[in-house]
Structure formats: C-alpha cells, structure tokens
C-alpha positions as CSV (number, residue, x, y, z in Angstrom):
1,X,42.9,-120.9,-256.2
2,X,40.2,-120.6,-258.6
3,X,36.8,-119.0,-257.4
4,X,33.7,-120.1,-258.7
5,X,35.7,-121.8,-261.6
6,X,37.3,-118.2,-262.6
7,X,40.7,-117.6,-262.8
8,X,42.8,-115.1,-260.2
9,X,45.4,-114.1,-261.8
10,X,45.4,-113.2,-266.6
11,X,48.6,-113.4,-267.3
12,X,49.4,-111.4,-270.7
13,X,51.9,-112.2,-273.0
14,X,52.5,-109.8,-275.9
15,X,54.4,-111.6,-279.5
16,X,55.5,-110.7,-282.6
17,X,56.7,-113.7,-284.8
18,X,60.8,-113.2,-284.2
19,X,59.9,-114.2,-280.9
20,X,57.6,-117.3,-281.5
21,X,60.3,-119.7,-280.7
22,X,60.7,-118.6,-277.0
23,X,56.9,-119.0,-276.1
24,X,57.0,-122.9,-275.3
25,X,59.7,-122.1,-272.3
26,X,57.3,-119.0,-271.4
27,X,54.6,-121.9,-271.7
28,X,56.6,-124.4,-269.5
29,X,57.0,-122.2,-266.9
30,X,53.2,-121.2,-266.5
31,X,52.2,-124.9,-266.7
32,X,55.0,-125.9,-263.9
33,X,53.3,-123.1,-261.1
34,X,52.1,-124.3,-258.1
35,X,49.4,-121.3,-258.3
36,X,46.5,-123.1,-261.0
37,X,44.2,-120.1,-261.0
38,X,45.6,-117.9,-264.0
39,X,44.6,-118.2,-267.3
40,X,46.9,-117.4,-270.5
41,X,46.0,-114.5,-272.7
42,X,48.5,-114.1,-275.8
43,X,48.0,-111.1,-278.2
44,X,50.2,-111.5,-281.4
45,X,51.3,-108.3,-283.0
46,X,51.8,-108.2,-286.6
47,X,52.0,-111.5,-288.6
48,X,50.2,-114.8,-286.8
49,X,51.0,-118.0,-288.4
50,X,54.4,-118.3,-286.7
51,X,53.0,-117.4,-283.1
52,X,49.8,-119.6,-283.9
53,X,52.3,-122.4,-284.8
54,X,54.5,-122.4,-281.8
55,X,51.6,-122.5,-279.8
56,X,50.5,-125.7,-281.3
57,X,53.2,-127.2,-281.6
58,X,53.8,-127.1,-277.7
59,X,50.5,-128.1,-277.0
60,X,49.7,-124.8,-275.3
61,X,46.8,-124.2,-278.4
62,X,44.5,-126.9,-276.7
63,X,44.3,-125.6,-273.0
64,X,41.2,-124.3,-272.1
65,X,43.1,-121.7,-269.7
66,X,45.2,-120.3,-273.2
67,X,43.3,-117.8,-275.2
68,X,44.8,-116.5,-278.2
69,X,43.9,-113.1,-280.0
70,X,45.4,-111.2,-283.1
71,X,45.8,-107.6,-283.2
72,X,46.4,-107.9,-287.2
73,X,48.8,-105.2,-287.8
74,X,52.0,-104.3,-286.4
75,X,51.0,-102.3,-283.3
76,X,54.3,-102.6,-280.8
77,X,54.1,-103.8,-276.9
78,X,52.6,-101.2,-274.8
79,X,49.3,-101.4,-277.6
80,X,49.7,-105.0,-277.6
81,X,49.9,-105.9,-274.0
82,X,47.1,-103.2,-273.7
83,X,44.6,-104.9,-275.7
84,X,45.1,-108.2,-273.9
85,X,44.3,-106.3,-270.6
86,X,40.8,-105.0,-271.9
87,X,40.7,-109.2,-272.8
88,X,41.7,-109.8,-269.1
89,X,39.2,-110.6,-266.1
90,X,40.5,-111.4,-263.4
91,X,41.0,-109.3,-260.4
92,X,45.1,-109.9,-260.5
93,X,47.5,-109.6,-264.2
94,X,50.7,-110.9,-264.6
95,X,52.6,-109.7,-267.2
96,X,55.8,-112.4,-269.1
97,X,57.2,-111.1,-272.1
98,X,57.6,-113.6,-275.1
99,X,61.3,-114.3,-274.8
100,X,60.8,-114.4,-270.7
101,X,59.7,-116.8,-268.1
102,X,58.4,-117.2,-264.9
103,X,60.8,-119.1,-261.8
104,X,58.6,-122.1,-260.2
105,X,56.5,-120.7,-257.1
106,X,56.2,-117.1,-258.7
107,X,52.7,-116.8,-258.5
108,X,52.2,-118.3,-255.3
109,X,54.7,-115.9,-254.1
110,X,52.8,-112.6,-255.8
111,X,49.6,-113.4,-255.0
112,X,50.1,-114.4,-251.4
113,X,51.9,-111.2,-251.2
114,X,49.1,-108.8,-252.3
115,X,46.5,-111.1,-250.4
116,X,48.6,-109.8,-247.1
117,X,48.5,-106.3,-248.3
118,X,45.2,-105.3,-249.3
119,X,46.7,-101.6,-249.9
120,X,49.7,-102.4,-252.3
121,X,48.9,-102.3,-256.0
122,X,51.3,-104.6,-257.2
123,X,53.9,-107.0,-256.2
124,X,57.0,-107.6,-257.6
125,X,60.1,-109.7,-256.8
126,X,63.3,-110.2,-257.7
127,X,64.9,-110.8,-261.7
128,X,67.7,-113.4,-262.5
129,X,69.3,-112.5,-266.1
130,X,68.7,-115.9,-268.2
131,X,71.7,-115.8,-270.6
132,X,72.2,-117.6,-273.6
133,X,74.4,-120.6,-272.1
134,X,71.4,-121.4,-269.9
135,X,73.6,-119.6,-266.7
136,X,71.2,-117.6,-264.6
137,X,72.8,-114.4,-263.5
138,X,71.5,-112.8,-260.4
139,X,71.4,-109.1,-259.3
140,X,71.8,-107.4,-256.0
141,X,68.3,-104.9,-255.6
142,X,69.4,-101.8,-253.4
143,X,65.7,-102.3,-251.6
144,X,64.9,-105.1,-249.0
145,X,62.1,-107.3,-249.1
146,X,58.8,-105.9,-247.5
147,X,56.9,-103.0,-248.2
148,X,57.2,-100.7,-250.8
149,X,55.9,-97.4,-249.7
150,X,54.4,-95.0,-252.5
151,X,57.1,-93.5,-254.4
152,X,60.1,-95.3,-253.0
153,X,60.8,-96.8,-256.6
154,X,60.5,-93.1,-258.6
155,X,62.8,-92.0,-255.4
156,X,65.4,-95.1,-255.9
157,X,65.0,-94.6,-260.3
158,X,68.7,-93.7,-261.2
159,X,68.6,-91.8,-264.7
160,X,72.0,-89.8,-264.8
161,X,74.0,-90.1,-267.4
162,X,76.3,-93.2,-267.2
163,X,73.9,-93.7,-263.7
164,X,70.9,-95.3,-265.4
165,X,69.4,-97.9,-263.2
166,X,66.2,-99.7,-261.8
167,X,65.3,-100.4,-258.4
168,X,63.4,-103.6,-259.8
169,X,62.4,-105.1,-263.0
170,X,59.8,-103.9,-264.5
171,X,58.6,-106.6,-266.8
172,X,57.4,-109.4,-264.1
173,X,55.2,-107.2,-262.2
174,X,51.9,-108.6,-260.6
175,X,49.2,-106.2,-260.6
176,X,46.0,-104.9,-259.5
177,X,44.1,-104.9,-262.4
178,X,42.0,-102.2,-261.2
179,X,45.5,-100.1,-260.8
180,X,46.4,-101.0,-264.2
181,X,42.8,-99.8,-265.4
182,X,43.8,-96.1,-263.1
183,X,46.6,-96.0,-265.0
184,X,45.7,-96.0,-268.7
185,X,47.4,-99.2,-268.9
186,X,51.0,-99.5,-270.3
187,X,52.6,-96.2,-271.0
188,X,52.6,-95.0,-275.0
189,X,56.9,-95.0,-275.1
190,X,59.4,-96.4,-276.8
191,X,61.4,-99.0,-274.9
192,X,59.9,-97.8,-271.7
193,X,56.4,-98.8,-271.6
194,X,56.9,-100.7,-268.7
195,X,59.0,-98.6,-267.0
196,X,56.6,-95.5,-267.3
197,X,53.6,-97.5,-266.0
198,X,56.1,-99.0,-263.0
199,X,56.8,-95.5,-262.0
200,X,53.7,-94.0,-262.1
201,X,52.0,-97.1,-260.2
202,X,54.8,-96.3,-257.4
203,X,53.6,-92.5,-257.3
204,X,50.1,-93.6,-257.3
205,X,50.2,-96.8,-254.3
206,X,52.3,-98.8,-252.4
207,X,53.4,-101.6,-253.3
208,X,55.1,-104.6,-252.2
209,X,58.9,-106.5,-252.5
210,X,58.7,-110.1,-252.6
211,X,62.0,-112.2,-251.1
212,X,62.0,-114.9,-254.4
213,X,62.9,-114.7,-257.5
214,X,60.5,-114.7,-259.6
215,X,61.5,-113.6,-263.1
216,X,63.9,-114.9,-265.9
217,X,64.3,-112.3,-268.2
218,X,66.4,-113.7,-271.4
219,X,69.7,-111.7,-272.6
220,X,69.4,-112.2,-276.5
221,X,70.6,-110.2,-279.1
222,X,66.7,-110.2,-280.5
223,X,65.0,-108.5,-277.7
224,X,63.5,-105.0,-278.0
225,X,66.1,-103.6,-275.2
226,X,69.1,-104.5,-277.2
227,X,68.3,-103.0,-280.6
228,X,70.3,-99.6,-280.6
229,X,67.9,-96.8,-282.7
230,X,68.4,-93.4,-283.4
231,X,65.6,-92.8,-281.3
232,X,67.5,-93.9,-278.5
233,X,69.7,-90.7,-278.5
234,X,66.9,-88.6,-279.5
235,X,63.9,-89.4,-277.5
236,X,65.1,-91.6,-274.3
237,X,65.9,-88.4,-272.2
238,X,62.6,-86.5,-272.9
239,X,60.6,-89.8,-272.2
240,X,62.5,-90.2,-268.7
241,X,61.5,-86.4,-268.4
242,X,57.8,-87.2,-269.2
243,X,58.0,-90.3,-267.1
244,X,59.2,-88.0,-264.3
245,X,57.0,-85.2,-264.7
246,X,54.0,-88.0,-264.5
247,X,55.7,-89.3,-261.2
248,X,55.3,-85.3,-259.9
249,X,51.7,-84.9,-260.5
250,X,50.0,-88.2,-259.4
251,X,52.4,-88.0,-256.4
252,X,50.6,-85.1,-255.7
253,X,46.9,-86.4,-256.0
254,X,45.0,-88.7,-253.2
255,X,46.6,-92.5,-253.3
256,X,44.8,-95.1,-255.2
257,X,42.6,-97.6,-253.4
258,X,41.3,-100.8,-254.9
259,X,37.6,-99.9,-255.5
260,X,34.8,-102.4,-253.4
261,X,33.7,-105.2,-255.2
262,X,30.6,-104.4,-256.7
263,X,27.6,-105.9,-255.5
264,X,24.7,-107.7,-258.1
265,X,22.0,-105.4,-258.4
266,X,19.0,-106.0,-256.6
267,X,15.9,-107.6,-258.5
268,X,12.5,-108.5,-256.5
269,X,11.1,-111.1,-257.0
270,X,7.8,-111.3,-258.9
C-alpha cells in the first residue's frame, strides 16, 4: 500500500501535554492497521517534554513512519492540525485526535472507499463513544452506508436549540488532501474546527459513508468538548451562523474535483 516507498495515507495528530498520556493507545491503534502505508505526523502545541516523553516511552519515537514537530507556543487545534497538514504528503490525511483512536481495519476501510469513488472528497464511517470503563458505546447515524451526495451532511446538521446534532463524527474523517488544501484547511473556531471544515467539504463534494466503525472517540472529563466557557454561550450560535453562511456560498459555486496528477516536466536530453 505504499508506492514507490511513499506513504498513502499522513495521518495528523494534534497534542498539548494534558493529553500526552492518551497517545500510546492512539499509537497502538495505528501500529495494529492492516493498511501499512500511512505515516505518523504529531504536532505538539505548547509545552514538548511531556508529549516527546510519551512518545518515547511507547516506542513510537523510533519508527521511521513517526515524525514529530513543535509548534513552540500555545496555538489551539485547528492551527495545530493545520501545520501538520502543510508537513503532510501524501495524497490521502487522516485525522486522530490525541485522546482518540482508530478501530482495527479503519484505514483499509477509508481508503478502499475513496479508491471506488474517485469523485468523493472524503470518507468517513461510523464513531463508537470509548468511555472511561473501557465500554464502547455505539450510536445509531440517521444516514445509510453508501454515497454521500454534496450537501446531504449540511442538510442532515441539526442546530436548534435543544436539537443540536451531527449526522457523523467529524474528527475521524479521511480526506482528500487536495480538498483539505481547497478548503483552507481546519476552520479558525472554537470547538468547531472540525465541524466547520466537515460542513463546508459536504457543500463543496461528495463524499462517502463507510459501513465499519472506524473511530473511538474517548468521553473524558479532559477533552476540549467537555470544558464549559463563557464563550460557549456567547460565540457558539454566531459560529454555527458562519459555518452555515459558508455552507450557502460554496454550495453555490462549481463542485470540487481532485486536480490531475501532475506530470514531471519534460527535460531533453543533451
């Protein structure tokens, strides 16, 4: 699954140091994937030595495939995960939080997706809660496996008060990197970076459901989604407005297409 030696798919993990202990089960799960062609790019946010640590200490430091990069100040997740995509190379990127990991067969199940769908722009598949006690918690998807046309998941985005809801998780999406690029990358919000990319990527292409789980997204009191803010009450209804208002426009403008692979330039010989 690699070609000429390079890897298919970058997966990008973006960690601050709260979150350090959680990357050798994020580690576990890449090394146990059927799919060998991806290579590892971490990008810690703010302080290193704990991240840097964990890594070694797992043995994840020493692969060849991990490549480790430090932003040096505290930057947050959209700037973090956006600097390890301008790192990234290969022609497919997987995103896994920190605290998250991947189920076994994930990437098999992404990839082979997309490789059957030269149209769709991403993949994505289903997300089991991990919870504390180790139980995996599943979660009924009001979509059925199969094509995603472009803007079903804007049309299926519940955001009424008391109403708010997903169609599918946003934070184990494989994409296009290409699409990514379109896109400006992950969205500049707070708490909805990936959310505001999934969106605007559904305006922008199809896409593609996947029957398999592929995510474990961990339920701790730690992670980013459970800390209540003032901003919360404040700025979460005009974000969903901008997020919407982005949806609007690029639904209106030609679909994407993955660009043709670019050819080496011609040079005669002497």
């Amino acid at each position: 699954m690699r070609a000429n030696g390079r890897a298919e798919v970058s997966v990008v993990t973006a960690v601050h140091a709260p979150h350090a202990p959680f990357l050798p089960d994020a580690w576990e799960s890449l090394r146990g994937q059927d799919h060998d062609g991806w290579e590892w790019l971490v990008q810690i946010d703010g302080p290193h030595a704990p991240v840097t640590a964990a890594l070694d200490a797992c043995g994840a430091a020493r692969d060849p495939r991990v490549s480790v990069a430090v932003n040096g100040t505290a930057e947050g997740p959209a700037v973090t995960r956006n600097v390890a995509l301008g790192r990234s190379r290969a022609p497919l990127v997987q995103n896994v939080d920190a605290d998250d990991v991947l189920e076994p067969g994930a990437l098999t199940a992404l990839t082979t997706a997309l490789a059957a769908r030269p149209h769709a722009g991403f993949a994505v598949g289903r997300a089991r809660d991990l919870l504390p006690t180790g139980e995996l918690r599943e979660h009924a998807l009001p979509l059925d496996p199969g094509p995603l046309p472009r803007g079903s998941l804007a049309d299926r985005w519940l955001t009424e008060p008391g109403r708010y809801r997903l169609p599918v998780h946003p934070a184990g999406v494989l994409w296009r990197r290409s699409l990514l690029l379109a896109l400006g990358g992950w969205s500049a919000l707070r708490g909805m970076e990936d959310t505001g990319l999934l969106m605007a990527a559904s305006a922008a292409a199809p896409g593609v459901l996947v029957d398999a789980d592929t995510l474990r997204y961990r339920k701790h009191p730690g992670q980013g989604t459970a800390q209540a803010t003032e901003f919360a009450g404040g700025g979460g209804g005009p974000q969903i407005a901008l997020i919407r208002q982005r949806v609007a426009l690029l639904a209106g403008l030609p679909a994407w297409h993955e660009p043709p692979a670019r050819r080496p330039a011609f040079t005669p010989s002497p």
